[in-house]
N, C-alpha and C positions, 0 to 999 in steps of 0.2 A: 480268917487264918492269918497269924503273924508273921513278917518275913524269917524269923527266925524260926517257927515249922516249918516253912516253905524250905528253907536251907536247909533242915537238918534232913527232910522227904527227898529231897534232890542228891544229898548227901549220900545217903543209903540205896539209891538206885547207881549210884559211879562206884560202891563198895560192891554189890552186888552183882555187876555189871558180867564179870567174867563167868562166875554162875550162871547166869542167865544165857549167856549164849552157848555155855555148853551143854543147859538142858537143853536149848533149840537143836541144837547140831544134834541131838539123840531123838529130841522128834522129827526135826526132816529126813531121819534116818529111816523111818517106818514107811513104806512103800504103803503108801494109804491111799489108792487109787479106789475108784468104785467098785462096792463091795468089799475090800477087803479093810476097810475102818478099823475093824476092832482093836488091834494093837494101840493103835494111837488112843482110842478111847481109854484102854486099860491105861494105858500110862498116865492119861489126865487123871482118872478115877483115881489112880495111885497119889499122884504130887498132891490133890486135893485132901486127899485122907491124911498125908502127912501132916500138912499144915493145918488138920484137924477142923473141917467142913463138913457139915452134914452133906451124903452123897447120894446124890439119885441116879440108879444106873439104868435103864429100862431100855425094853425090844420095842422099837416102833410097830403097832401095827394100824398098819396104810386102812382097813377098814377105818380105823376111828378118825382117818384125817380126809378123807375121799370127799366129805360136801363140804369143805370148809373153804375158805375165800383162798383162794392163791393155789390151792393145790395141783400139782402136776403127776400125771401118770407112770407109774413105776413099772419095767419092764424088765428087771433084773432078779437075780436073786435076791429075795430082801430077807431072808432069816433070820440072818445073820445084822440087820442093820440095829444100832444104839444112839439113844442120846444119852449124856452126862452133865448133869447139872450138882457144881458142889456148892453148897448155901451158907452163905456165914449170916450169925444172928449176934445185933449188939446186945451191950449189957445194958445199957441206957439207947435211949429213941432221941434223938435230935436234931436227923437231917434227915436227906429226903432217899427214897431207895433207887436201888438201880441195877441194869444186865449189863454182866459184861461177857462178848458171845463172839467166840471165835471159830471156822469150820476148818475140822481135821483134812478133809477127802481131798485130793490132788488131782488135778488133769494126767493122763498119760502121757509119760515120756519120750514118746517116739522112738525111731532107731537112734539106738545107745553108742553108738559108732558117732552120730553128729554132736556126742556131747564131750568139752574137753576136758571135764571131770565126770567122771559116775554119778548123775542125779539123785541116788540114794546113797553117797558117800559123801556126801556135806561137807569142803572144805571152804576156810577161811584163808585169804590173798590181798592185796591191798583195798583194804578196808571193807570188804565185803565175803559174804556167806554166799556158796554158792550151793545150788540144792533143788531139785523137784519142791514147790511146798515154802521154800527159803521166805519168798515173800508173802506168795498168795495163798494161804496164810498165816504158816504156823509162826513166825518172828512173831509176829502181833499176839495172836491169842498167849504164850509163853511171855511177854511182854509184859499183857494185861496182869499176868499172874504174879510177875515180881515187882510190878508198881502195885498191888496189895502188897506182899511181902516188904516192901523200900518204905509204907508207913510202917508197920510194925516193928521192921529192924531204927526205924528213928522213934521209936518210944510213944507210938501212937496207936488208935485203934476207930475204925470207922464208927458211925451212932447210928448208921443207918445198914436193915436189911441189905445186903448183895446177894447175886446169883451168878456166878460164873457160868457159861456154860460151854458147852464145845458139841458140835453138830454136827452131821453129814448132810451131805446129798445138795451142797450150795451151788454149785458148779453143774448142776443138771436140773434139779425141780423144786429144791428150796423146802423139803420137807422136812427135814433136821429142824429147820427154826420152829416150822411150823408145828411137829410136836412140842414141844414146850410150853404152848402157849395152849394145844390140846390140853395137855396136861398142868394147867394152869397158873403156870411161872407168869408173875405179874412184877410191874416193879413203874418207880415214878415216869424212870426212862431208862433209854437205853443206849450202852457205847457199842462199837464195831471197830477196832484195831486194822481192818483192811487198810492194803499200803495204797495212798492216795498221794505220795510226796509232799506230804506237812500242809495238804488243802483239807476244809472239809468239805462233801459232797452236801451240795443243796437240792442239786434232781440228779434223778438217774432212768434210765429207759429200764421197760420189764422187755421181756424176751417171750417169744412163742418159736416151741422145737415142733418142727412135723418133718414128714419119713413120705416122700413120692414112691409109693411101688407102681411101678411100670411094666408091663406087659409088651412082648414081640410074637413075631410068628419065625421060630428057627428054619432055616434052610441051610445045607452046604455051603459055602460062602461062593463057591466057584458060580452059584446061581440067586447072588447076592440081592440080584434085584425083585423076585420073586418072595422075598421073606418083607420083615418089619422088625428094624436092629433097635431093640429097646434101651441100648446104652443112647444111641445118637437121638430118639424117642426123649429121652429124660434129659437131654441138653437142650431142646426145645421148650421145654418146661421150664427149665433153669433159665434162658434168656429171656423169657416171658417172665419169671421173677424182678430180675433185673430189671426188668419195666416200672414195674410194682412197686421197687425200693426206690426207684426212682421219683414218684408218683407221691410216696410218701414222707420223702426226704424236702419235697414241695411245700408237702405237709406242714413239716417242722416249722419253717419259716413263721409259722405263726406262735409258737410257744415261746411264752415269755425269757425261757431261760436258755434253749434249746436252740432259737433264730442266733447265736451267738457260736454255733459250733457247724463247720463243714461238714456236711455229709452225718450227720447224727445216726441215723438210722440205716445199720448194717445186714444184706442180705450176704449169708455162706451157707456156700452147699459142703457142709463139712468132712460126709460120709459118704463114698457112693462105691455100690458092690453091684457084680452086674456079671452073667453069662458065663457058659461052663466051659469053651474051646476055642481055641483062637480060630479053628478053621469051621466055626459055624458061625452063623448070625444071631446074635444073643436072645434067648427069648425073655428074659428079666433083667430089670436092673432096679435098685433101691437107691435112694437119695437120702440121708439125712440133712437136713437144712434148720437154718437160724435165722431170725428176723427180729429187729426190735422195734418194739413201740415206745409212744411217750406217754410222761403220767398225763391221765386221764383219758387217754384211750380206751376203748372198751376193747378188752382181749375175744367177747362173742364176736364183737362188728366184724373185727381185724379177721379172725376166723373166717369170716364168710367170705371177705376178701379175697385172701387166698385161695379157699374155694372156688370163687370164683374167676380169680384168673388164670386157676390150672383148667377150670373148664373152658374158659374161652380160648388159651391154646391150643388145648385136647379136639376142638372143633375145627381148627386149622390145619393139622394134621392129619395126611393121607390116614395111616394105621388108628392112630388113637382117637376120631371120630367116633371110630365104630367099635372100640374098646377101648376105655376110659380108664386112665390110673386113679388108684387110692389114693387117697390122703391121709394121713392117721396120726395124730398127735401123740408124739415121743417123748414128752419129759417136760422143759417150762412152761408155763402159761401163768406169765407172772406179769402183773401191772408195774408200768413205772409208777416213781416215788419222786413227791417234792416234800423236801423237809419243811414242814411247816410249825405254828402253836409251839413251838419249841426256846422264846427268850429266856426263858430260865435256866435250862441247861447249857444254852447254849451262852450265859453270862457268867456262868460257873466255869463255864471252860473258856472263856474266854481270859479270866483271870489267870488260867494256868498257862494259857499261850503265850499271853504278853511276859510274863515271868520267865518264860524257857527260850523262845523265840523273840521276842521284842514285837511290839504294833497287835493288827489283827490278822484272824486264819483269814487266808485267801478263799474264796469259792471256787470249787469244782464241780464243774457240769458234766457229767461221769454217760458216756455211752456204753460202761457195762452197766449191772443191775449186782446188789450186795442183800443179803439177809432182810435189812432195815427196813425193808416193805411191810413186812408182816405187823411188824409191832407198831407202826403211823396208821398203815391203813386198816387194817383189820381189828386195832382196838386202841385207837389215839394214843400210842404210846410217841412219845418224842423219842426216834431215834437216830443219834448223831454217828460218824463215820467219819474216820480221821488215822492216820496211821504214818508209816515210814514210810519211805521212797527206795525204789529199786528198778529192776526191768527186767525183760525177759519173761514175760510172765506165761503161761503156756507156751513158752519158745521152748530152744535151746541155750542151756548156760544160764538157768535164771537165776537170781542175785538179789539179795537186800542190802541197801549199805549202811554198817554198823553205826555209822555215828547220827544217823537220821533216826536208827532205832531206838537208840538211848536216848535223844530228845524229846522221840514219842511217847518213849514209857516215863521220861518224869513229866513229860504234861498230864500221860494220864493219871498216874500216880497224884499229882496236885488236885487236876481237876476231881477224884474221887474221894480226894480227903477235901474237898472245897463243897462239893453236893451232897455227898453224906454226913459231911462233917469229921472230925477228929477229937478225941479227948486221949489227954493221957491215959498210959495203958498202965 
C-alpha cells in the first residue's frame, strides 16, 4: 500500500471523525449492563445492514457452548442473550481475512449520585467522552466500524473476507466470543479495539469467579457468643485467600512476561451479601470473589487450589470445622493468553503504527484478560489487541480521550487495508 492510499485512508477517518463519535455517544447511551444487551445489539445489526453486510443475528444457547474450551457458567437470565456478526465478502480475493470484535455489555454503574455526569448520558469535555461503556468498550468497536467505512469513503475496498462482530458476556464468562466461533466464524486473524493506551497486549491473565456460601448458627445477638456469625465466618476465608494471592503472586515471578509487573495476580472479594437483622447473629453470608491466573496455568489445578485453601481455613475455625462453606464457580474460568505465532499480523500492523504514531507498539503486560483468548488458544487464531487510551474503567466518570481514538481508528483502518489488502472500488 502506497503513501498516497495511506493518506487518502487517514484522510477519510479526520472527515469522518465527528460521525463517528456521535454514533458512539448513541451507543454508550444504551444501558447494556448484563442481560439487558439487546438494544445495543439491535443497533450494531442496524449500522451493519446499512452499510450493506451480510447479518447474522442469533440467540446463544449455553447448551451448544457448555464443553467447549473457556467456557464459563451462566447464572442469569440468558433468553434474552445475542451475538451479531455482520460479514462483508470481496469481489476479488487478494489478501488475507480477518475478525474485528468488539463486546457491547458494560459493568454496573454504581450509585449514580457518585457520578458527575449520568453514565448513560454520554457527554463530551476537554477532549474526552465521558460514559459507562465510553472506553471499555464501545469507542473501539464503533471505531472499528468507521476505519472500514474511512477505506471506503477514500475510494477503496478490502480483497479480503471480514467479520465484524459485537458480543456479550466479556466482563463475566467470555461467552459472546465463544459463540462465534461455536458457530463457526473463522478468519486468518483477529483484532480487539480494547483501550490498552496505544500498547498492544502480548499476555494477559485469565480469571477464575467463585461464590463462598457460608453458613452460621443465628442467635439474638444479646447472646452473641452462643451463635457462629457467618458474615465474620466468611472474612476468615477471605484472609485465608489473601494468603493464596500471595502464594501465587510468588508464582509469577517466574513468567517470562509477568516477573516484570507488581503484584500480577489479583484476589477481590467483589460481592458479599450476608444476614437478615442487625440484632441477630447472621446465619449466611455469600462472597462473590475474583482471582487471576497466568497463561499456562491450568484453570482445574488453580480450582483445586482454592478448594483447597478454603478447606484448610474452614479446619481452623471453631464453626466452620464442623460445617463447611461451598464453593461454586460463578461465571470466568478463562486461561490467560500470550500472543504468540502472530509475525504476520502483527507486521501488517506494525506498518500502520509507524505511519500514525511513528517507531514501534509498545508491549503491554495486561493483568486483565480480553476476548483474544478464544481465538489463540482454542484454534491458533493470531489475535492482536490494541485500542485508545482512557480511565476510569469500571469506576466513576469513566472516559475515553478523543484524540487517542482517532489515532487508533486510522491505524486500524491502515493496518486492515494493509492485511486484507485494498483495490479500488
Amino acid at each position: 500500500m502506497n503513501a498516497e492510499t495511506q493518506q487518502r485512508i487517514l484522510d477519510a477517518v479526520d472527515s469522518g471523525f465527528e460521525a463517528q463519535l456521535a454514533t458512539t455517544r448513541d451507543f454508550v447511551a444504551i444501558p447494556s449492563t448484563r442481560g439487558a444487551e439487546g438494544p445495543c445489539q439491535d443497533m450494531i445489526g442496524d449500522l451493519l445492514r446499512e452499510r450493506g453486510y451480510e447479518v447474522d443475528d442469533w440467540h446463544i444457547d449455553v447448551e451448544d457452548l457448555k464443553d467447549l474450551r473457556g467456557f464459563g457458567p451462566i447464572e442469569h437470565d440468558f433468553s434474552k442473550a445475542r451475538s451479531v456478526v455482520g460479514t462483508y465478502r470481496p469481489r476479488t480475493n487478494g489478501g488475507k481475512s480477518l475478525i474485528l470484535q468488539g463486546h457491547c455489555d458494560v459493568v454496573p454503574a454504581g450509585p449514580l449520585e457518585l457520578w458527575e455526569t449520568p453514565p448513560f448520558a454520554p457527554v463530551i469535555k476537554d477532549g474526552k467522552m465521558f460514559g459507562r461503556g465510553a472506553c471499555d468498550m464501545k469507542s473501539g468497536t464503533i471505531g472499528a466500524l468507521y476505519a472500514l467505512d474511512a477505506i471506503k469513503a477514500a475510494g477503496f475496498r478490502p480483497t479480503a473476507r471480514i467479520h465484524f462482530q459485537s458480543v456479550i458476556e466479556e466482563e463475566s464468562t467470555g461467552v459472546g466470543a465463544l459463540s462465534t466461533l461455536q458457530r463457526g466464524y473463522r478468519a486468518d486473524a483477529c483484532f480487539i479495539p480494547e483501550p490498552t493506551g496505544g500498547k498492544m497486549v502480548r499476555s494477559q491473565v485469565g480469571v477464575i469467579w467463585f461464590r463462598l456460601r457460608v453458613k452460621g448458627y443465628p442467635t439474638h445477638v444479646a447472646f452473641a457468643g452462643s451463635g457462629a456469625n457467618a458474615i465474620m465466618a466468611a472474612y476468615h476465608l477471605i484472609q485465608a485467600l489473601q494468603k493464596l494471592e500471595i502464594e501465587w503472586n510468588e508464582r509469577a515471578k517466574a513468567d517470562r512476561h509477568f516477573k516484570t509487573i507488581d503484584h500480577p495476580v489479583n484476589f477481590n472479594a467483589g460481592i458479599i451479601k450476608g444476614g437478615d437483622w442487625a440484632s441477630s447473629v447472621p446465619a449466611w453470608c455469600d462472597v462473590d470473589c475474583r482471582i487471576a491466573v497466568l497463561p499456562g496455568w491450568s484453570i482445574a489445578d488453580h480450582q483445586k487450589e482454592i478448594m483447597a485453601c478454603v478447606a484448610a481455613a474452614s479446619r481452623n475455625h471453631r464453626f466452620l470445622a464442623n460445617n463447611p462453606p461451598q464453593v461454586e464457580w460463578s461465571g470466568f474460568l478463562s486461561e490467560g493468553y500470550e500472543l504468540t505465532n502472530a509475525a504476520e499480523p502483527e507486521a501488517a500492523f506494525g506498518k500502520a503504527f509507524n505511519r500514525v504514531y511513528g517507531g514501534t507498539p509498545e508491549d503491554l503486560v495486561f493483568t486483565a484478560l480480553t476476548d483474544t483468548r478464544f481465538y489463540g488458544l482454542n484454534h491458533g487464531i493470531p489475535s492482536l489487541c490494541f485500542g485508545a487510551s482512557g480511565g476510569e474503567m469500571h469506576g466513576f466518570n469513566e472516559f475515553v480521550d478523543l484524540e487517542s481514538l482517532k489515532k487508533a481508528t486510522k491505524a486500524m483502518a491502515l493496518f486492515i487495508a494493509e492485511w486484507c489488502g485494498a483495490e479500488k472500488a
